[in-house]
C-alpha positions in Angstrom: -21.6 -4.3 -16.9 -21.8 -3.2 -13.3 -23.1 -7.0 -12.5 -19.9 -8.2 -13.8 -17.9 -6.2 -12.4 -19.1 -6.7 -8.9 -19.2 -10.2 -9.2 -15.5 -10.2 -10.6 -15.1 -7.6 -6.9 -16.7 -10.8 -4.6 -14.8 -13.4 -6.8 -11.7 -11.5 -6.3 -12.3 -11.0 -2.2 -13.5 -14.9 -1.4 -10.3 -16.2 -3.5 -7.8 -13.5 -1.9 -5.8 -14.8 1.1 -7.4 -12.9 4.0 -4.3 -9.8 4.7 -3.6 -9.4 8.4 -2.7 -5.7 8.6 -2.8 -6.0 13.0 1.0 -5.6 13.1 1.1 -3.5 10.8 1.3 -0.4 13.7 3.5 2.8 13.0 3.0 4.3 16.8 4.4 1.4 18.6 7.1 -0.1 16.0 8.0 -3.6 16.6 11.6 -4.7 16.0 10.4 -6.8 12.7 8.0 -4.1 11.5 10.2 -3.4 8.7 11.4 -7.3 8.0 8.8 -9.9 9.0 6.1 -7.7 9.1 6.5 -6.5 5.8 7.5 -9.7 4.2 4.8 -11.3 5.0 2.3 -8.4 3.8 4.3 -8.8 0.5 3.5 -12.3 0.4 -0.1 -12.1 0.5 -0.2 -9.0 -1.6 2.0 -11.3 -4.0 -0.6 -14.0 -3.9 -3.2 -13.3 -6.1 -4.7 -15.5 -9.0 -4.3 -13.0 -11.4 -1.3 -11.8 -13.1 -2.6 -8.8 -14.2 -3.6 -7.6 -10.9 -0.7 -6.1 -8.3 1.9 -5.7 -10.9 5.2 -4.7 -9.6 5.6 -1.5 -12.0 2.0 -1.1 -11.1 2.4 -0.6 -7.2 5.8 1.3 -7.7 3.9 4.2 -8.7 2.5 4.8 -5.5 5.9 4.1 -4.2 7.3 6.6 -6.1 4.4 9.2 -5.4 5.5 8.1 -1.3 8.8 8.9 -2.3 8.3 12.4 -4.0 5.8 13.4 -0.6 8.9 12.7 1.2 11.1 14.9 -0.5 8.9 17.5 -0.5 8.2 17.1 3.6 12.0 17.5 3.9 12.2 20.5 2.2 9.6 22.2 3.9 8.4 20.5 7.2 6.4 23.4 8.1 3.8 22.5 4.9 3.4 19.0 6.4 0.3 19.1 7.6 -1.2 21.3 4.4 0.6 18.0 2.5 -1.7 15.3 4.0 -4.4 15.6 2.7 -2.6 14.5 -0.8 -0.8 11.8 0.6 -4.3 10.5 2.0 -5.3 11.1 -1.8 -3.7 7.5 -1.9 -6.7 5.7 -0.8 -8.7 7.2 -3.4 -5.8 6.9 -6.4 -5.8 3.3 -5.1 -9.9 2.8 -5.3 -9.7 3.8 -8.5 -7.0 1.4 -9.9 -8.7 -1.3 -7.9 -12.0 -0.5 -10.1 -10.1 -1.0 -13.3 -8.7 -4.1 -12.0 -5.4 -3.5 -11.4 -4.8 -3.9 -7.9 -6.7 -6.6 -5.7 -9.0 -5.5 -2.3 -5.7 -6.5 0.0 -3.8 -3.8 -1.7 -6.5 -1.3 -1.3 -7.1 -2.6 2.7 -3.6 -2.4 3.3 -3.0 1.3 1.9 -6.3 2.6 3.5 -4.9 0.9 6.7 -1.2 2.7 6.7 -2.3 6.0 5.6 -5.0 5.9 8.4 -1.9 5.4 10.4 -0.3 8.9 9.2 -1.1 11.7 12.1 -1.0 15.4 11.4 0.8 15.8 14.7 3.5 13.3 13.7 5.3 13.7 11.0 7.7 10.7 12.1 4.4 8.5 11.4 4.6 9.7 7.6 8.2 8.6 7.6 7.4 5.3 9.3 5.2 4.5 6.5 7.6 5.3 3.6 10.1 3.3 5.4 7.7 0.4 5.8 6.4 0.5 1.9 9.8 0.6 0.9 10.4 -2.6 2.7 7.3 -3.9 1.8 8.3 -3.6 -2.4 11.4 -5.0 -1.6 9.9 -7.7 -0.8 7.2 -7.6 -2.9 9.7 -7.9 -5.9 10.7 -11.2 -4.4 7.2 -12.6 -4.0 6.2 -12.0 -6.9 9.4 -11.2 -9.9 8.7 -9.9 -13.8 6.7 -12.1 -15.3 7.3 -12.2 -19.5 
């Protein structure tokens, strides 16, 4: 079982379009970070050969976990950095949906690369990358729309 899953994991990383995640930078935001940037990371998430894998409804949950972080930094900014450590939780909530085959090696690369972008002494670097996810599923719904 193992086998196949494995070789299902190097099918699904030589067929993938390779992600570039280099402009993907919170610290030194680029006018477009939040438009071309994350567009064209939609796209390539979008573009797997599987329509079981990335699902829209899928990837909103993490979204919506991003989301409730958020809220809960705003209301108490001071617990921030005791926070982090659940929003990093991410990668391995991520790892494990990629195991079951619901999200594709891009998805987990580009996750692992934002959150490694989040700094304990910059809580404007969390907020950068709700901002940019939330661009990026905007996006993302237009890449790749309900399928029936």
């Amino acid at each position: 079982m193992n086998n196949i899953r494995n070789n299902r994991s190097d099918y699904q990383k030589n067929s993938l379009p390779e992600l570039d995640t280099s402009r993907i930078q919170f610290k030194n935001k680029t006018a477009d970070l939040f438009d071309a940037v994350a567009n064209k990371t939609a796209k390539t998430i979008a573009n797997t050969h599987s329509r079981d894998v990335n699902k829209s409804t899928q990837l909103r949950k993490y979204y919506d976990e991003i989301i409730m972080w958020e809220q809960k930094i705003r209301q108490n900014p001071d617990n921030y950095s005791e926070y982090l450590p659940f929003i990093k939780m991410l990668n391995a909530k991520v790892a494990y949906a990629n195991g079951r085959n619901l999200v594709d090696t891009n998805f987990v690369d580009l996750m692992r690369h934002c959150t490694g972008q989040i700094q304990e002494d910059d809580i404007n670097s969390f907020y950068t990358f709700k901002l940019f996810f939330e661009a990026f599923m905007g996006f993302y719904k237009m890449h790749k729309p309900k399928q029936t």
